[in-house]
N, C-alpha and C positions, 0 to 999 in steps of 0.2 A: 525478535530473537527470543529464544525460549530455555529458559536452563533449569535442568533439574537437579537438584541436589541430592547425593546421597542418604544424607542424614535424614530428611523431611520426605523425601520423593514429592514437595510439592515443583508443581512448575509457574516457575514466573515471568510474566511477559511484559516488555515495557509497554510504556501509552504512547498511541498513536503520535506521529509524526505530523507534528500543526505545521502547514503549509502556511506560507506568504501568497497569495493568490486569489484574484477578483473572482475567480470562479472556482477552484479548487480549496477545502475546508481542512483535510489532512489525510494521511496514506499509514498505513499498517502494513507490515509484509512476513508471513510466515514463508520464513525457508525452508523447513519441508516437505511444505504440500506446495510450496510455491504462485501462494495467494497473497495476492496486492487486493489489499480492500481500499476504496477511493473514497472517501465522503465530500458532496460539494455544500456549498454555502448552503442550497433549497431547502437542504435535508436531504436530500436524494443518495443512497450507498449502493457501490457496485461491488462485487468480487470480479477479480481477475484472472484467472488458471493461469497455470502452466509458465508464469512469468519470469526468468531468470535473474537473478539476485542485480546482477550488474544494473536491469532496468530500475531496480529498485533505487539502488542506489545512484542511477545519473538522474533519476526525477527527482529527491530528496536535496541531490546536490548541483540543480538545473538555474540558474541565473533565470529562468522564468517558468515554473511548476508545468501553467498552466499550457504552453509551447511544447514542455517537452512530453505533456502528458498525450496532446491532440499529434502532435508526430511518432512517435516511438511507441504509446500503450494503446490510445482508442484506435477500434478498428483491428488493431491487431492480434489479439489475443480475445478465448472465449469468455464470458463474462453473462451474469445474471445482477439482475435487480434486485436489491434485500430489504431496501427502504426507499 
């Protein structure tokens, strides 16, 4: 989430969301480009388009990250490598 303030016009974004997960490290999600960034334990970071907030939010709040990530985001949505 991103807010800008009048007074400043700076914008402030919190820190990445640290996953609990053997293979998942933690998830970013800009709402209005609707980019889910993925980093795994490797080092490895993906972007994910087009994602709608809800996914964001039921893998953040998924009893096992890394389940709801290989059901519900991989595969489904377009994505690049960035690291």
């Amino acid at each position: 989430m991103r807010i800008a303030t009048a007074r400043t016009r700076q914008v402030i974004k919190p820190a990445a969301m640290m996953l609990n997960s053997s293979n998942l490290s933690s998830a970013d999600y800009d709402p209005w480009s609707g980019t889910l960034t993925i980093a795994f334990h490797g080092g490895r970071v993906y972007i994910y388009h087009h994602v709608p907030p809800s996914e964001y939010s039921g893998l953040v709040n998924a009893s096992s990250h890394g389940k709801y990530f290989h059901e519900y985001i991989k595969n489904h949505y377009d994505y690049q490598r960035v690291a």
